[in-house]
N, C-alpha and C positions, 0 to 999 in steps of 0.2 A: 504494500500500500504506500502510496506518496506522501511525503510531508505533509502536514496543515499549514496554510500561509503564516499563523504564529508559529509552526515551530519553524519553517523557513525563516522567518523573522529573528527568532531568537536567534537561531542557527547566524545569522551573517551578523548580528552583534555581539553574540560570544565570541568570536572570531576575531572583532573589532576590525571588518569593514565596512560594519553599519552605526554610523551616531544617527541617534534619535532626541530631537528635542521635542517635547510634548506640551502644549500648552492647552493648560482646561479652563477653561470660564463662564460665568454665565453669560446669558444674550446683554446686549447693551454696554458691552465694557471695553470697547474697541479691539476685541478681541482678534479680529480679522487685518485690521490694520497692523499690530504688532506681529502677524503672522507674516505679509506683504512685505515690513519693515526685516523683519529678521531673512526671509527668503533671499531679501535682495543683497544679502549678506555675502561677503567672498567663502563664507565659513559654510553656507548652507548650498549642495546642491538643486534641493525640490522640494516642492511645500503639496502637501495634501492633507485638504480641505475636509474637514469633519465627514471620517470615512465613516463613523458609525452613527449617519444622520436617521439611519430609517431604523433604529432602535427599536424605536416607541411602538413599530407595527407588529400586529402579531405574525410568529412567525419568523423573527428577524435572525437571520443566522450571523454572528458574530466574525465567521468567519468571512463573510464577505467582507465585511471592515478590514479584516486582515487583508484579505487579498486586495485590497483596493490602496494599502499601504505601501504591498511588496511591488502590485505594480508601479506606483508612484516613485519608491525606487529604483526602478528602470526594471521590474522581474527578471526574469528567466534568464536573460542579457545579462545581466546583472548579476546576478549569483550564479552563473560559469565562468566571467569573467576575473579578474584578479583585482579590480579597482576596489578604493574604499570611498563610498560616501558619505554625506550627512544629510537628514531631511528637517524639516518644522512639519510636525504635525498640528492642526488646532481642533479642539473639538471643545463643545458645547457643554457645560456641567452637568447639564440634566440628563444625559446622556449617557455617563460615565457611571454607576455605583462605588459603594467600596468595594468590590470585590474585583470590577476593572479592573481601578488602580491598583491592587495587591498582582493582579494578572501582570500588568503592564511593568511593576516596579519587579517582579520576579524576572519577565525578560532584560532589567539593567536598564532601563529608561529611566534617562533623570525628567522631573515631571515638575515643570511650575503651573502653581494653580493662582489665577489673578481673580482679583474681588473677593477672598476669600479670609478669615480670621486666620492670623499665622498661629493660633493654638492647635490649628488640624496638624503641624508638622510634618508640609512635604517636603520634599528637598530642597525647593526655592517656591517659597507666596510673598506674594505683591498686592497690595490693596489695589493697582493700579494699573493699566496699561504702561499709561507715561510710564512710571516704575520701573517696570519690566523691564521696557525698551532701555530705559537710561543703565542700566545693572546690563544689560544683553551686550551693549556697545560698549563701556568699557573696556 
């Protein structure tokens, strides 16, 4: 049987030729813009856009979200190949559970979560877009 596009996923970051930035936020926190702003980044190759938007529908396989990541990192291409990339991933908080983010940080993703009380203790929160971006660019 073939990989699942998370253990593909994991697979090319335990490797360390996949960096993964993940940003989680709720709606209205210019969340997308700091996605744009980092993409444009020399450090970032590709940005994709809240792969697990259809969540919320019954039915929603999780691993599409995966696959919609690994393609983002260029797939198949990409994992025969010998390059290392980095991507910005963004997605929506409502989106995410905790049991996600336990998923996501077990594959070694560092994860900032903006608009959020830094008592959750993720690896990097920011009250704030601006925030983010300004800590991002340094």
């Amino acid at each position: 049987m073939a990989d699942s596009y998370y253990q593909k996923l994991k697979n090319l970051v335990s490797a360390g030729r996949l960096s993964i930035c993940l940003i989680v936020a709720p709606s209205r926190t210019s969340s997308s813009l700091v996605e744009h702003v980092i993409g444009n980044s020399s450090d970032i190759d590709n940005e994709c856009h809240e792969p697990f938007l259809g969540a919320r529908r019954d039915g929603f396989d999780p691993e599409e979200g995966y696959r919609q990541i690994y393609e983002s990192a260029g797939g198949e291409f990409f994992e025969n190949s010998s390059r290392k990339k980095s991507i910005v991933i963004k997605e929506m908080a409502h989106f995410i559970g905790k049991n996600d983010l336990s998923q996501v940080n077990a594959i070694g993703i560092k994860t900032a979560l903006i608009g959020k009380n830094k008592n959750d203790n993720p690896d990097l929160c920011f009250d704030s877009a601006s925030e983010f971006i300004e800590y991002f660019l340094k």
